[in-house]
C-alpha positions as CSV (number, residue, x, y, z in Angstrom):
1,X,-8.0,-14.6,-3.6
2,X,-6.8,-17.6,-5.1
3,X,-3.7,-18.1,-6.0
4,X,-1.3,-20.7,-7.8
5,X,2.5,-20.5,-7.8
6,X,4.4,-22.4,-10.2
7,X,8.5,-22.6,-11.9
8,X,7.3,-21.8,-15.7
9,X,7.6,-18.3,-17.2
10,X,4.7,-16.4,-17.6
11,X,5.8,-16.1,-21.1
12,X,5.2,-19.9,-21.2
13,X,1.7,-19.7,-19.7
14,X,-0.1,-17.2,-21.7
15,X,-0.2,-15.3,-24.9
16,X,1.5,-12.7,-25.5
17,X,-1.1,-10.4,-26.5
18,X,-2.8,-10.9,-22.8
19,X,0.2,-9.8,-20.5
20,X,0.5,-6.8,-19.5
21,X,3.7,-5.9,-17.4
22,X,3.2,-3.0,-14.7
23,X,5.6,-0.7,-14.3
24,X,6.1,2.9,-13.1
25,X,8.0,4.0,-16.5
26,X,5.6,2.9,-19.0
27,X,3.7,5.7,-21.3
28,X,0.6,4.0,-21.0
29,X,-1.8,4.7,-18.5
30,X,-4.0,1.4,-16.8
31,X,-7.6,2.7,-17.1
32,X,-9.4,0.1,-16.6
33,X,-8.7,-3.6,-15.5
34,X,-9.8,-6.0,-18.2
35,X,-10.6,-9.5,-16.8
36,X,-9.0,-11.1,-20.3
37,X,-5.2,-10.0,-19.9
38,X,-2.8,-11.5,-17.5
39,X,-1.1,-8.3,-15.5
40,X,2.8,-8.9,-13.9
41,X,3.5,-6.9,-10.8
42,X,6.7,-6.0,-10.3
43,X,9.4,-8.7,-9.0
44,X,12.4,-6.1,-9.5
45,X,13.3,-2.8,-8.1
46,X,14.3,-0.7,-10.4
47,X,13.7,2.7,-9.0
48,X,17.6,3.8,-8.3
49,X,20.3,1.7,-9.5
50,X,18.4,0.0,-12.5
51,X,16.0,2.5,-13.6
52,X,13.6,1.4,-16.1
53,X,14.6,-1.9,-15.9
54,X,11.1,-3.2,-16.0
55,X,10.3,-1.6,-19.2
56,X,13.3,-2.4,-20.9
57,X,12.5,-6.2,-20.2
58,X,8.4,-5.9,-21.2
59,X,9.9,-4.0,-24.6
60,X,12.9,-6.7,-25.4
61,X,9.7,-9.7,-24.5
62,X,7.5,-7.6,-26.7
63,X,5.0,-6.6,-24.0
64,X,2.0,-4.1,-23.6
65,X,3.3,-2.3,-20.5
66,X,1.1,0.1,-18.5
67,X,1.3,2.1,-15.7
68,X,-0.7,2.9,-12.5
69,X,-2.8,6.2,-12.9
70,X,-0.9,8.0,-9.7
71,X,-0.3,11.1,-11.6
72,X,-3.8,11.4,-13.2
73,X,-5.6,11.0,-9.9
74,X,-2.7,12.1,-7.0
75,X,-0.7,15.5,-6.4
76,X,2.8,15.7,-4.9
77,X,2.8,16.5,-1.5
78,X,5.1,19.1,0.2
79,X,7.6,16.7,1.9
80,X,10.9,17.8,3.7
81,X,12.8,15.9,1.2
82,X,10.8,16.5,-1.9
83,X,10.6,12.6,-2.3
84,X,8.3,11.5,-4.6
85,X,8.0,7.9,-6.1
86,X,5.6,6.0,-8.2
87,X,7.6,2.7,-7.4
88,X,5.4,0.4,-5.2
89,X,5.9,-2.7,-3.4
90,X,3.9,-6.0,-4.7
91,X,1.9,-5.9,-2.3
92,X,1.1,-2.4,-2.8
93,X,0.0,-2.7,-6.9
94,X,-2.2,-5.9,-5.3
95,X,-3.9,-3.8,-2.8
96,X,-4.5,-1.1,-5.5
97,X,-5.9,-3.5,-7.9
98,X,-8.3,-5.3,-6.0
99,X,-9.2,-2.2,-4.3
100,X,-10.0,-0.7,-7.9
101,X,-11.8,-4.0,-9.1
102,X,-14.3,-3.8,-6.2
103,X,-15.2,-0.3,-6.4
104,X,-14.2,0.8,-9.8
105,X,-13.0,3.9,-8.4
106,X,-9.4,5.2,-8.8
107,X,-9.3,7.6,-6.3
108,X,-10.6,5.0,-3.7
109,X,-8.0,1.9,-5.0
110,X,-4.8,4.9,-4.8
111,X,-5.7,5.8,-1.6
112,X,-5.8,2.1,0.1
113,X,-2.5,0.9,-1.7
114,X,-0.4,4.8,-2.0
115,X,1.4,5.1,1.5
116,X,2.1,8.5,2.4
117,X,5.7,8.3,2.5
118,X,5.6,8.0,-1.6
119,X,5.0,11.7,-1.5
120,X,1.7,11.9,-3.6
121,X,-1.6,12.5,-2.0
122,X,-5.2,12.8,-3.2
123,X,-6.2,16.3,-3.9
124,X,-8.7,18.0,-1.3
């Protein structure tokens, strides 16, 4: 993958109406990955101390938000601590992206970027 890095804001860079900011809290499920919007992954944690963070800063920048179709296509496993978290690492949310854009296939993409110790598993 290529991949440029630069100081400027995102908000800078593109229209508005082409980002869409990831995050485990929106109400809008990603479906499908369209090749014309600009998707933000993650760059705060915000799954204890600052919980929906991430969608209180896509709102207040006027954002589409969407989420990651874990629930839809995953079940809760039975853990010892009844841990279960949709909050991935970056690198996690890259891994289920590409995965989904080569195969087109949720269940494949959760299952390559979804570690085990997030507490959701794909059903039998």
């Amino acid at each position: 993958f290529q991949m440029d890095t630069t100081q400027e804001s995102y908000l800078d860079l593109f229209p508005l109406d082409a980002i869409v900011y990831l995050t485990p809290d929106s109400e809008n499920v990603l479906e499908d990955i369209d090749p014309n919007k600009v998707y933000i992954l993650g760059g705060l944690v915000d799954e204890s101390i600052h919980k929906k963070l991430t969608l209180q800063r896509a709102r207040e920048q006027s954002l589409q938000t969407a989420r990651l179709p874990i629930r839809e296509y995953m079940v809760k496993a039975v853990n010892t601590k009844n841990y279960h978290s949709e909050t991935l690492a970056i690198n996690q949310v890259f891994d289920i992206l590409s995965t989904y854009y080569e195969t087109r296939s949720w269940p494949a993409a959760l299952k390559a970027g979804v570690s085990s110790g997030k507490g959701y598993v794909l059903p039998e």
